[in-house]
N, C-alpha and C positions, 0 to 999 in steps of 0.2 A: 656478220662473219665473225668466227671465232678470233684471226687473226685484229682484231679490232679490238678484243677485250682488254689487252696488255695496253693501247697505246690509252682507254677510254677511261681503266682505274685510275692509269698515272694523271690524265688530266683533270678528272671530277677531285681527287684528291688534293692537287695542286687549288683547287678551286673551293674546297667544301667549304668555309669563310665566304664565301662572294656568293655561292649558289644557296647556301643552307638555311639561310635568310629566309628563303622563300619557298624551296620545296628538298622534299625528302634530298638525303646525299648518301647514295648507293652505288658506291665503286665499284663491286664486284658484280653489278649487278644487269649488265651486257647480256648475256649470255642469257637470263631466264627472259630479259625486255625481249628480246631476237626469237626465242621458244614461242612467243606470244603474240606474233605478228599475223595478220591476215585481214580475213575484208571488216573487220573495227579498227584496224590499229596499225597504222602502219610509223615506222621510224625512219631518221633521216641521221646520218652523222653527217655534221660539218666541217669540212678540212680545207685549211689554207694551200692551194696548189703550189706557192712558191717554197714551201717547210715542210708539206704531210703533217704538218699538226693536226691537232683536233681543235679548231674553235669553240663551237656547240653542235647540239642536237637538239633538235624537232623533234615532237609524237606528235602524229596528224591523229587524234583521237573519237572515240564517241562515232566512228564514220557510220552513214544511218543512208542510206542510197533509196530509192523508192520516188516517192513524190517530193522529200528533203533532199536530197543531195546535200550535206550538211555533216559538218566535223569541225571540231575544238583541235587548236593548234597549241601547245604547251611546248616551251625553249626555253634550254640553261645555256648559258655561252660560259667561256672555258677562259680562266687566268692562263697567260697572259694578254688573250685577244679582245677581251670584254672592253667596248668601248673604242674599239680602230675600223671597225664601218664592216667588217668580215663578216657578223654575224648580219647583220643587213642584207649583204650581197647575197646570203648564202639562204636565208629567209625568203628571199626575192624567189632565187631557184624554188625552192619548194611548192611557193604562192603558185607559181608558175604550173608546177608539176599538179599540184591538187583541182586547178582549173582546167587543167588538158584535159584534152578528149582521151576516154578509155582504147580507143585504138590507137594512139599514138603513147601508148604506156602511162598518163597520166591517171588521174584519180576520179576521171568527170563531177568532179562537186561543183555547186552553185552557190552554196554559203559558207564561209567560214568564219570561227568564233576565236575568240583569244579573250579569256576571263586570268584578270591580272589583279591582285592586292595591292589596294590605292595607293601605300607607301613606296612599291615598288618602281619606281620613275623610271628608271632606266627602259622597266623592260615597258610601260607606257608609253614611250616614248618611241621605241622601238616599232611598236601597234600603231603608231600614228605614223613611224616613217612610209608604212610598208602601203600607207591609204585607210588601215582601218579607222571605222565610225565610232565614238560613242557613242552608247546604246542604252548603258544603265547600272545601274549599281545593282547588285546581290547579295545581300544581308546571309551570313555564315553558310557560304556556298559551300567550303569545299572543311575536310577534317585535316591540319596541319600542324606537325610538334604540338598535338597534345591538344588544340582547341578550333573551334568551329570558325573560319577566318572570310571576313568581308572579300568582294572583289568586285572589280570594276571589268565592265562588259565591253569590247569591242567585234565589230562586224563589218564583213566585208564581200561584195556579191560577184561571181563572174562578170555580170554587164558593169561594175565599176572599174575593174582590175586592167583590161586593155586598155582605156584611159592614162592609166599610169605608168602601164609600160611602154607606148609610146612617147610618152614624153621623157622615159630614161634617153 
């Protein structure tokens, strides 16, 4: 939504330090993410119910349906939330939503990936809160500020996932 764009600059800005570490920091850049949605790509913003802030945003990415059911989850969480368990909660939702069944508006996937750069703990950490696996390390997977940058592989399958949300 358009209305989204004003609260999303102010928070990626507030943030670009904390996010920028790790991937692009593109304020203004709502509006063309939103133009570029559909059955590869779909986006999540994360918001605190008691504030309307903007925690973070998911891209449920790469989505590939067929015989895979299968898509790459990429997330920046938003200063000042990084690190109070919100982007977790709000992670969960998603998890959630990308496992639902396509008649109940979810995503029907079966695997989901999250390739994170080894230095990056927090957000490893985060991959381990949510249930995902390690899987494996990927020598200069992805192109970032200027150079070809390692990442560590996690994975996580529908028959794992109700496991976990029962025991919330």
């Amino acid at each position: 939504m358009t209305a989204d764009a004003g609260p999303y600059a102010v928070a990626v800005r507030r943030s670009a330090e904390h996010v920028g570490r790790w991937n692009p920091v593109e304020p203004d850049g709502l509006p063309e993410l939103l133009e570029r949605q559909g059955p590869g790509l779909r986006t999540f913003l994360i918001v605190d119910l008691a504030t309307g802030d903007l925690v973070g945003k998911c891209n449920v990415a790469n989505i590939v349906m067929g015989r895979f059911c299968n898509a790459a989850l990429g997330y920046d969480s938003y200063l000042p939330y990084a690190g109070t368990g919100r982007m977790t909660e709000g992670m969960r939702l998603v998890v959630d939503r990308c496992f639902g069944p396509l008649t109940d508006g979810g995503l029907g996937l079966h695997r989901l990936e999250i390739n994170v750069q080894p230095s990056n703990e927090r957000s490893i950490a985060l991959a381990r809160r949510l249930g995902f696996r390690h899987e494996g390390f990927t020598p200069r997977m992805l192109f970032l500020d200027g150079a070809w940058r390692d990442h560590e592989r996690f994975a996580l399958t529908a028959e794992e996932w109700p496991g976990i949300t029962s025991a919330r």
